[in-house]
Each structure stands twice: as C-alpha cells, then as structure tokens.
C-alpha positions as CSV (number, residue, x, y, z in Angstrom):
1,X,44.6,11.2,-55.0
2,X,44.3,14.6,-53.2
3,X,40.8,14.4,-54.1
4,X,40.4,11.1,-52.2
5,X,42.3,12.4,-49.3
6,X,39.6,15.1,-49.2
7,X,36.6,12.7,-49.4
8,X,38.3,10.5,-46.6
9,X,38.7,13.8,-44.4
10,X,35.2,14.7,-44.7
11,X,33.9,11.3,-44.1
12,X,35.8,10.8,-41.0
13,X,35.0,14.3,-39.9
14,X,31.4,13.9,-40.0
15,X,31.8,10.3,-38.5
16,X,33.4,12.0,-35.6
17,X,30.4,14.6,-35.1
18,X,27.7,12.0,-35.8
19,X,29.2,9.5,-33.1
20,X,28.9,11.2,-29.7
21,X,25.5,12.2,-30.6
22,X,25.0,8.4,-31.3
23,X,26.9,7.2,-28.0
24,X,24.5,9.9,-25.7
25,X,21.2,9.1,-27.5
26,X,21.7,4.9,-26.1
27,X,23.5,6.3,-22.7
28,X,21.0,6.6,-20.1
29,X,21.7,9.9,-17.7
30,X,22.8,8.4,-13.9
31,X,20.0,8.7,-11.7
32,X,20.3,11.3,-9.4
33,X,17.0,11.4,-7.4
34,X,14.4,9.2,-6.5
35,X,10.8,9.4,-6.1
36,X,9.2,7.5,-3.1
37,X,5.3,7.9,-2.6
38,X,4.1,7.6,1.0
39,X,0.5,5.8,2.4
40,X,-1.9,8.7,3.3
41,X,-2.9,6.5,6.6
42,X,-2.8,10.1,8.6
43,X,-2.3,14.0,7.5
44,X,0.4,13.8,5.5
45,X,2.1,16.6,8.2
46,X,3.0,14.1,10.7
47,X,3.8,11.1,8.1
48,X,6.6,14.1,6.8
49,X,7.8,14.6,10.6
50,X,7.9,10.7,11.0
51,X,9.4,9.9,7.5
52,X,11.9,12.4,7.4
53,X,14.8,10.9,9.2
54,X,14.1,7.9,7.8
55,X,14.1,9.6,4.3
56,X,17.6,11.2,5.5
57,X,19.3,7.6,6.1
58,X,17.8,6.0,2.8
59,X,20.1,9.1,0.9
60,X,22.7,8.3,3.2
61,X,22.7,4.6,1.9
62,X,22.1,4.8,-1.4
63,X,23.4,8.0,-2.7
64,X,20.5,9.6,-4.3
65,X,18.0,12.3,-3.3
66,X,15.0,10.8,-2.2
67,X,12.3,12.5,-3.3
68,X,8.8,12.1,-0.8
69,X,5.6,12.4,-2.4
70,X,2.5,12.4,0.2
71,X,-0.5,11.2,-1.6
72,X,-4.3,12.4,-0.6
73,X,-5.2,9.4,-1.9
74,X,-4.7,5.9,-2.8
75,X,-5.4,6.6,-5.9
76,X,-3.1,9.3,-6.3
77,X,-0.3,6.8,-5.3
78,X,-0.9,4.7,-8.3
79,X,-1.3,7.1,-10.7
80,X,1.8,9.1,-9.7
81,X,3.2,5.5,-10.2
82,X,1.5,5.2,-14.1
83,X,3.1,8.3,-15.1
84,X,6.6,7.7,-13.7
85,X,5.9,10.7,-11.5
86,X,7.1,8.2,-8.5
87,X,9.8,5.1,-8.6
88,X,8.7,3.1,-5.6
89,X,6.0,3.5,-3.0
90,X,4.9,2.3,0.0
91,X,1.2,1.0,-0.6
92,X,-2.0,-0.8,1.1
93,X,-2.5,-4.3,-0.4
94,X,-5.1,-3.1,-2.6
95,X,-3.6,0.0,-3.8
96,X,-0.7,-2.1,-3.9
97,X,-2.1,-4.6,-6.6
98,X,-3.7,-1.7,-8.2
99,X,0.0,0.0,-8.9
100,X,1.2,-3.8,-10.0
101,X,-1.8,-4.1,-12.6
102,X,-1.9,-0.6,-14.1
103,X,1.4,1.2,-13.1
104,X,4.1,-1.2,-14.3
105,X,4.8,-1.9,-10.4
106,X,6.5,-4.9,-8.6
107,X,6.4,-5.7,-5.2
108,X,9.8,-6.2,-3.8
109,X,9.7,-6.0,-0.4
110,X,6.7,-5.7,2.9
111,X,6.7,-5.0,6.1
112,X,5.7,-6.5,9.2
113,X,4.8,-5.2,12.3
114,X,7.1,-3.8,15.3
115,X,5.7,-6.2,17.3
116,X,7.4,-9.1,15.2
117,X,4.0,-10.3,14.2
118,X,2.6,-10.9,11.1
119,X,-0.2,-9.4,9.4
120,X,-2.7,-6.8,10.9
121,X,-7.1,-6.7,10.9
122,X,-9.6,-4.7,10.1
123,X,-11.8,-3.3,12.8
124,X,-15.1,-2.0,13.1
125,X,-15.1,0.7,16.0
126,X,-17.8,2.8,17.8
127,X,-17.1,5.4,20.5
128,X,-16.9,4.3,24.0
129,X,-19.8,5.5,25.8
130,X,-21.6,4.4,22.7
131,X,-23.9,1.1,23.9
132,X,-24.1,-0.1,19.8
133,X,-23.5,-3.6,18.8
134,X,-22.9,-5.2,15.9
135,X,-26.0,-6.7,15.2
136,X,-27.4,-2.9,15.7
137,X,-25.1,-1.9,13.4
138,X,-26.0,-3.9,10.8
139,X,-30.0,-3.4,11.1
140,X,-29.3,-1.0,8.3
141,X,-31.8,1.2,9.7
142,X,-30.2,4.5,8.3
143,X,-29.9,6.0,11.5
144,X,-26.3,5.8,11.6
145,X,-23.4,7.6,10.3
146,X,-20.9,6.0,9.1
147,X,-17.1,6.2,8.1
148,X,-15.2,4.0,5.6
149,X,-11.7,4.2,4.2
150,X,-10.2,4.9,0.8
151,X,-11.7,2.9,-1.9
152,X,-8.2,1.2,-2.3
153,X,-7.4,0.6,1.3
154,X,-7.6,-2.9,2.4
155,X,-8.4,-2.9,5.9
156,X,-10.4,0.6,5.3
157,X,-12.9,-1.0,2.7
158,X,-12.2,-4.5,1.1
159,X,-11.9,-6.3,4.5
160,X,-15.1,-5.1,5.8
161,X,-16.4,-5.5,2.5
162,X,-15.4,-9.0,1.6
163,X,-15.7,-10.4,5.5
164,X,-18.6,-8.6,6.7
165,X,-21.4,-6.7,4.7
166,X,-20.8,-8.5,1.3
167,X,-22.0,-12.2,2.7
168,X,-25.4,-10.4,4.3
169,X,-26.0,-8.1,1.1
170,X,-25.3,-5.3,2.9
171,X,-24.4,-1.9,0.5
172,X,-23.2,0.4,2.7
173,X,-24.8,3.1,1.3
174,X,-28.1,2.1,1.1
175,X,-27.7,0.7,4.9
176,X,-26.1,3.8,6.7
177,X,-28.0,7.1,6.8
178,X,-24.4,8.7,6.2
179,X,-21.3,7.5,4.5
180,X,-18.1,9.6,4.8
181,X,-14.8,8.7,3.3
182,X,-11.1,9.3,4.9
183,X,-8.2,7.8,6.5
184,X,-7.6,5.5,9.0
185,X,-6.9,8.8,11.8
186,X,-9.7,10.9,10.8
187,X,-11.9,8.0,10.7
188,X,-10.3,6.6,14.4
189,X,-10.4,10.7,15.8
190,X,-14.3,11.3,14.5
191,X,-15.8,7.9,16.4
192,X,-13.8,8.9,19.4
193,X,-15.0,12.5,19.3
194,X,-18.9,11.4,18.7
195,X,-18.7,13.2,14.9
196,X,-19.2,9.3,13.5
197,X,-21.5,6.5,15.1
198,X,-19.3,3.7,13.5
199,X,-16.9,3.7,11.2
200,X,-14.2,0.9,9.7
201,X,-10.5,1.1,10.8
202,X,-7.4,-1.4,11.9
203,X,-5.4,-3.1,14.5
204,X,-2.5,-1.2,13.0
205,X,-3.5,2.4,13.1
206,X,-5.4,2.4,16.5
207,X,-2.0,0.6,18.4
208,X,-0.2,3.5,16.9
209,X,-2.4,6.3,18.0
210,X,-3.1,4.2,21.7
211,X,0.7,4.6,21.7
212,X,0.9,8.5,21.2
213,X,-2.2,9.4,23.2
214,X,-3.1,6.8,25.9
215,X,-6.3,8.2,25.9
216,X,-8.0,7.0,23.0
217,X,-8.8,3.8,24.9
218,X,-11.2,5.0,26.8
219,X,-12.6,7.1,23.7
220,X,-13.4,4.2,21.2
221,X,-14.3,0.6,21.3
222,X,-13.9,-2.6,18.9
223,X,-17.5,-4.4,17.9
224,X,-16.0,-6.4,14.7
225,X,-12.3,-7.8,13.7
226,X,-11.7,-9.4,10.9
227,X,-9.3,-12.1,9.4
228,X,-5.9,-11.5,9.8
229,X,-4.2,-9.7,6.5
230,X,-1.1,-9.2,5.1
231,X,1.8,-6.5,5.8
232,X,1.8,-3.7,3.4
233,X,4.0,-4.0,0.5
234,X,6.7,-1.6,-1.1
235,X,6.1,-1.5,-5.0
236,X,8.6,-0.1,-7.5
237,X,8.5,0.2,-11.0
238,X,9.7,-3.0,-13.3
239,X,11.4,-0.7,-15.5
240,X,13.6,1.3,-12.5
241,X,17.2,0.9,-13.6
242,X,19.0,-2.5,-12.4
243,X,21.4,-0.1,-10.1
244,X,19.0,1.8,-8.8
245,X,17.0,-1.7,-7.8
246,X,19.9,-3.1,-6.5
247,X,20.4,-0.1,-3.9
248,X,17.3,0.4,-2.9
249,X,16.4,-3.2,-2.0
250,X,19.6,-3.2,-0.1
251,X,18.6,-0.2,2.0
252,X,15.2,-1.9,2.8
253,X,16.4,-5.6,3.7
254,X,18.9,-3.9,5.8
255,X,17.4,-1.3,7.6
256,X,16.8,-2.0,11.1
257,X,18.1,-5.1,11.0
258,X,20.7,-6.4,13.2
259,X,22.5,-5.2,16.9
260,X,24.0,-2.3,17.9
261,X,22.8,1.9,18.5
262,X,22.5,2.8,14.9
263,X,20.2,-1.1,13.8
264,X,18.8,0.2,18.0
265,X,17.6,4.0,16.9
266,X,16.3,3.2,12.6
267,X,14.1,0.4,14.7
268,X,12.9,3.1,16.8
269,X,11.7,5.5,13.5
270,X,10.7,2.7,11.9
271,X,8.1,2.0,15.2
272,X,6.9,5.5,14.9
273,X,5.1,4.4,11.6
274,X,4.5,1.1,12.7
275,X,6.7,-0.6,10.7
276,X,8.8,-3.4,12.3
277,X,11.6,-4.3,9.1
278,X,11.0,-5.1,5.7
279,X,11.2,-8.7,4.1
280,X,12.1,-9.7,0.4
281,X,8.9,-10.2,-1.0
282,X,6.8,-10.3,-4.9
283,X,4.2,-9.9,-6.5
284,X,2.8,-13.6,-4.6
285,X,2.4,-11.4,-1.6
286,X,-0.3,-10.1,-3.3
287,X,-2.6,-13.5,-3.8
288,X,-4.7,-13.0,-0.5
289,X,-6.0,-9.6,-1.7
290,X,-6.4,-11.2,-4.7
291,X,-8.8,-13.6,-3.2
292,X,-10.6,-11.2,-1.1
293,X,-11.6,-9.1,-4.1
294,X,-12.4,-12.1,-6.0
295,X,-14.5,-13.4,-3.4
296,X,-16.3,-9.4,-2.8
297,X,-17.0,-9.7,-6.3
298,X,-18.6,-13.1,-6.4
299,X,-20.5,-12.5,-3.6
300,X,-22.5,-9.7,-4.9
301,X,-22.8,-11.1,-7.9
302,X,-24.7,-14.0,-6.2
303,X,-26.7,-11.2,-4.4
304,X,-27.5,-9.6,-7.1
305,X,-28.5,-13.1,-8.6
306,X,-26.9,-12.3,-12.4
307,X,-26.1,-16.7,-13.3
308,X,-23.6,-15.2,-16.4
309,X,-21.1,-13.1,-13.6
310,X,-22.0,-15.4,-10.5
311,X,-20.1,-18.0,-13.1
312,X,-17.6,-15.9,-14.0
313,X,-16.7,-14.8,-10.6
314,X,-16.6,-18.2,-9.0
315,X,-13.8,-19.2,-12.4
316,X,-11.7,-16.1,-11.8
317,X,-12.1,-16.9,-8.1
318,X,-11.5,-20.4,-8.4
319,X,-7.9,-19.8,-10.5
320,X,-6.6,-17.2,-7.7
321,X,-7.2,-20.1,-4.6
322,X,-5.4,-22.7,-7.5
323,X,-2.8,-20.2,-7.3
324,X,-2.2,-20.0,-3.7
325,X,-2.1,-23.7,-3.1
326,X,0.5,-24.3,-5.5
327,X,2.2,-21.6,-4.2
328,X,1.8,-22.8,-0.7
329,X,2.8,-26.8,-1.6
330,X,6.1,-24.7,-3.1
331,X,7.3,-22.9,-0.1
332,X,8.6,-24.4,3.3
333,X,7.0,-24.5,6.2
C-alpha cells in the first residue's frame, strides 16, 4: 500500500511539472507590437514626419506599439510581408496583389481620396517649358530620357504599360534612349527640374506636391492620363491573430470618420498623405489590377505573335473579366 501511495505521488508530481509546460507550448504570447509597412511614394523622411502622428493615435486605439517599417521598395514591402517581418501594410494595387499571392496577405480595407472621390490615374508628364507631345514621345526615337516607377507600382508602371505602350508594341527600353527607375517624387522633382524629358507619374502624388509647393505647376505638364484606378489597399496577414484583426480594422473604419475637432484634425493628417478614410474592403478590390495585368500580358504576347501564350493569356484573361461581372451583378448599385 505504501508502495502504491509512492507510485501515485510520483505520478502526480510529474503530471504537475509536465502540465504547465503543456498549457504554454498551445498558449499563444499576447501581442504586444505591431508591424505596419509604409508605400515608399516619397523619401521615406517625410512619409515618417507625416505618418508619425498618425502612427501615435493607431497605439492610442488599439493598445499596441506600432511598429513603421519604410520600404525602398515595393518589393521590399512584400517580402517583409512573406517573412512575417511586417503584419499589415499599406500597398499600391500591384504590390498589393503581389503581398495577397505570395505573402499570406488579405486586403481588408482601402482608401479613397481626400477629395471624396474615387480612384486616382496615371499620368505621363514632361517639364513645362518642354514643347513635347505625346505622339513625340512615342516616336521611340531614343532621344529621350525617361523615368518610370517601381516595377510593382500601378500607376508608376502597369497603367502606362497596360493603357499606353503595350497596345502599340512599345518596350520601353528599347524606345527611350534612358530609362531610370524611382518613386512617384523623384520622378515628379526630376521632369520639373529638366534631369528627365518624360517620365510616368499620378493624379495622386502631383495634387499632393501642387498642395505643398504651388510652384510645381508651372514646372511640369500632363501629355497622357489614363483610366481611372482603384484606391490603394491596406493588406494584413490571414494568419494575424483574430484580436489583433479585430482592433486594427476598428481603428481604420473609424479613423477620420465622423464630426467633431478630434474626426476634424486625424482628417487633416490623413490629407497630408492623401488619404481621405478608409473603407471595408477584400481581396475583390483587387480584380481591376487583376485585369490590367492580364490584359499587359496578353497584349504582348499577341505582339510577340507566340499562338500557345496569346491563347493562354486571352483564358486567364477571360476568367478575371467572368469574375468581375459576377461580382458586379452581386453588389448594389
């Protein structure tokens, strides 16, 4: 009996050790901090000036640090996103889609413009005192410079891409004596200082820089717009813990929203980004950039006349415009 009392001792003993180790290895550690990638549309010194109070209320709200990480890149955004470097981001369509198809991403929520309108173009620019067309421009004589955005932006490279120099054949690289890659504000800064001849750009980022420096009206001018686009959307990982959704969407369908000085001044930092408000949103938001990368593709494959991917583009391109009319005969008008 005594020696069954002992066995019973031990087991319980080591029951009692081998159960909190049990009960911490399924508990999850509360989240504490937050990683929230910002679009590299400008140097990433003023996006930190800009962001930061807005950064300061989203702690405020939700109750965790919110960590800012400034990409160089587009790319850098999504990858950040693949490793679980970042939790949420706000992203260009394209990178957008790309952080939804290899990150793990979601969209959850976009924005729309101060304005209260929706969607933004693309713009092909030239400096002022320049007398360049369009039709100059796309002699593809190699005597011109030329800036383009990120790989991933929309408005930077697919919209030009997809609306202007895929359906004439054009490849920018062998039209354009130079080709430079950056953001939207170097790009905007170089045509209006006479460093770039032409360069691609958007409605979006030249409003906000005509709104700090007056100035740059006189310094640049429009030859092409293209198609209106969507808002940008904010993309957070599908596995981010329920809670940790749950807050931040609140934060974002809430902020700015509403009457009164404190709805009044998170309006005004929103408008220093050009941001208007954010609206609930998913991965649908995504179809139109969808189509236009479809339709990029298709149409140099018909240019470069290959029948096996012309076919295959016009199928995949074919399902995505399915897609958005089913989608459009399900939502209200």
């Amino acid at each position: 009996m005594k020696c069954l009392t002992l066995l019973r001792s031990a087991l319980a003993a080591a029951l009692l050790v081998a159960l909190p180790s049990v009960v911490l290895a399924q508990a999850k550690a509360p989240v504490k901090t937050v990683n929230f990638s910002i679009l590299a549309t400008e140097s990433s010194t003023s996006l930190q000036s800009f962001w930061a109070p807005i950064i300061a209320d989203m702690e405020k709200q939700t109750g965790y640090k919110i960590k800012p990480f400034y990409g160089s890149n587009y790319t850098a955004l999504i990858e950040a996103m693949r490793f679980k470097q970042t939790d949420l981001g706000w992203f260009s369509n394209q990178s957008g889609l790309e952080a939804v198809r290899r990150s793990g991403g979601e969209v959850f929520v976009r924005t729309f413009d101060p304005s209260g309108r929706d969607g933004y173009r693309s713009l092909i620019i030239v400096p002022a005192k320049s007398n360049l067309t369009l039709d100059q421009v796309l002699k593809c004589d190699k005597s011109l410079n030329f800036g383009i955005g990120d790989a991933k932006s929309t408005s930077g490279t697919l919209a030009p891409m997809t609306y202007l120099f895929a359906p004439r054949g054009i490849k920018p690289t062998e039209c354009f004596k130079t080709v430079r890659t950056a953001n939207h504000q170097a790009n905007l800064f170089a045509v209006a200082r006479g460093v770039l001849d032409v360069a691609t750009n958007n409605s979006t980022a030249v409003n906000l820089q005509k709104d700090r420096d007056s100035s740059i009206n006189d310094a640049i001018r429009i030859i092409w717009t293209s198609p209106p686009l969507p808002e940008d959307p904010i993309v957070w990982r599908k596995d981010l813990d329920p809670q940790v959704k749950a807050r931040l969407r609140k934060f974002f369908e809430s902020y700015g929203q509403g009457t009164g000085p404190d709805a009044a001044r998170q309006r005004a930092l929103l408008s220093k980004v050009s941001i208007g408000g954010f609206k609930p949103a998913d991965n649908s938001h995504l179809l139109p950039v969808r189509e236009m990368e479809a339709t990029e593709i298709y149409l140099v494959a018909k240019e470069d006349g290959d029948a096996a991917k012309i076919a295959a583009a016009q199928k995949v391109l074919a399902g995505i415009q399915a897609e958005r009319k089913a989608l459009a005969g399900r939502t209200p008008k």
